[in-house]
C-alpha positions in Angstrom: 68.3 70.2 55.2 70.6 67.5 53.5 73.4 66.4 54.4 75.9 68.8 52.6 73.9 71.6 53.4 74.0 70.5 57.0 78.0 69.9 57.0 78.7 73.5 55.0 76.0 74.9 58.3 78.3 73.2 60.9 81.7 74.1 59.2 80.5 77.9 59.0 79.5 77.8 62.6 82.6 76.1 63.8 85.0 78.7 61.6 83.2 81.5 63.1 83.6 80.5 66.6 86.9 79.7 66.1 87.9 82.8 64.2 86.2 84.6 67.1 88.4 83.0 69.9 91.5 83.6 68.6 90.6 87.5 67.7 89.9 87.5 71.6 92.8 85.5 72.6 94.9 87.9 70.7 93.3 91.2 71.7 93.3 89.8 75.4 97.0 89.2 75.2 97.6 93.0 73.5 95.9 94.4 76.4 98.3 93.0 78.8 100.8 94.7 80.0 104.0 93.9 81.5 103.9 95.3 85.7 106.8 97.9 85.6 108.5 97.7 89.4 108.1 101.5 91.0 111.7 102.1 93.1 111.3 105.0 95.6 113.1 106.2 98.6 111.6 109.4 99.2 110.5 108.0 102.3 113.5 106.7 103.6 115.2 109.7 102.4 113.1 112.3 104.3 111.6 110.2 107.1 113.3 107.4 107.4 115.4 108.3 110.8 111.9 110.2 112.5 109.2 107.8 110.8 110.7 105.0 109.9 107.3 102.3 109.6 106.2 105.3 107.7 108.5 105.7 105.1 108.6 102.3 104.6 104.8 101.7 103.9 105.6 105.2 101.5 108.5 103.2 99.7 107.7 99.6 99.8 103.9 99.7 100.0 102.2 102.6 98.2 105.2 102.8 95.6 106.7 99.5 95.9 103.1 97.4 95.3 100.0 99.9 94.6 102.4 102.0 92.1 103.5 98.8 90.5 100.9 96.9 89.7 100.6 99.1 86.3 100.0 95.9 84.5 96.2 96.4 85.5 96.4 100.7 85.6 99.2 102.4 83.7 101.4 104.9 85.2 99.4 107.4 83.1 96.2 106.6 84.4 97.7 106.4 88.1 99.4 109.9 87.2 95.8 111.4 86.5 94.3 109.7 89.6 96.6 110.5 91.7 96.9 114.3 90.8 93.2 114.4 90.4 92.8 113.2 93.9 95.5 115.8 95.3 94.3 118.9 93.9 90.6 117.9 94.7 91.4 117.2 98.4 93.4 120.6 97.9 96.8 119.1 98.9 98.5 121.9 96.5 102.0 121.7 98.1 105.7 120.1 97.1 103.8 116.9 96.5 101.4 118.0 93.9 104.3 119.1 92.0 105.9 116.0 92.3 103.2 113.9 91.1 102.7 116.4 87.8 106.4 115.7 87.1 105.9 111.9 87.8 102.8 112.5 85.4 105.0 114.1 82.6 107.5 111.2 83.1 104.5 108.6 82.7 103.2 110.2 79.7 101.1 112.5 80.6 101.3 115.3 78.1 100.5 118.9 78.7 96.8 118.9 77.1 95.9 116.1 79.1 97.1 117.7 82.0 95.4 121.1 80.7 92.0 119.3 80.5 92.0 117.4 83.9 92.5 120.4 85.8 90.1 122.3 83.7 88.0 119.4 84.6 88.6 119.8 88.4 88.0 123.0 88.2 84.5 122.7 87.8 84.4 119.8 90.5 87.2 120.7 93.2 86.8 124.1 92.7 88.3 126.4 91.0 91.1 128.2 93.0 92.4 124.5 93.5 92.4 124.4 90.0 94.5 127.6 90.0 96.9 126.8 91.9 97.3 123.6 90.1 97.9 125.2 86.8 100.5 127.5 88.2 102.6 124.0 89.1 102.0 122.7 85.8 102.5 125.6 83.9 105.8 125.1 85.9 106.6 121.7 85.3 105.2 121.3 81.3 107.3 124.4 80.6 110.8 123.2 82.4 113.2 121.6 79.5 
């Protein structure tokens, strides 16, 4: 190979390389997200005079630090784990509902929330699934 040939080979190689890194840098920054700091005092509120290292590891710890580190899992994706994880363990009570409202907030929309329970219906079983459509039928059709 001469010498031009040779430089144009080591240009090309060098421009591709490079083009390639800063396509990644840039779709490694978009992926990033900014951590959105969860508030709750549900804890407090409710336990916080009978339980009250309870209700703080409720507020401070499950909501305060697990909930909010969304940079890495989105509130929509901790929505759909945490109600898939409720209704499969059958906990279909006042909290279930609260966490399909939480998941509406965090963008959960009703088809999603349609086909996950559809979804657990076939895995948690399908009264649990029942029950959990009659809270979101509940919650997706509130204004």
């Amino acid at each position: 190979m001469n010498g031009k040939k040779w430089t144009a080979a080591v240009l090309a190689v060098g421009m591709f390389f490079t083009t390639n890194f800063i396509t990644m840098g840039v779709a490694e920054m978009a992926e990033q997200r900014e951590a959105v700091k969860v508030v709750q005092t549900a804890g407090r509120d409710k336990l916080g005079d009978f339980a009250p290292d309870f209700a703080r590891y409720n507020d401070d710890i499950l909501f305060g630090e697990v909930w909010s580190k969304n940079d890495v899992l989105s509130l929509h994706d901790r929505s759909i784990v945490t109600v898939s994880a409720l209704v499969a363990s059958g906990v279909i009570d006042s909290s279930l509902k609260y966490h399909i409202e939480s998941a509406k907030k965090n963008g959960v929309t009703k088809d999603e929330m349609v086909e996950i329970i559809t979804q657990l219906g076939f895995y948690a079983g399908w009264p649990k699934a029942w029950a959990a459509f009659n809270m979101a039928k509940e919650v997706y059709t509130e204004k």
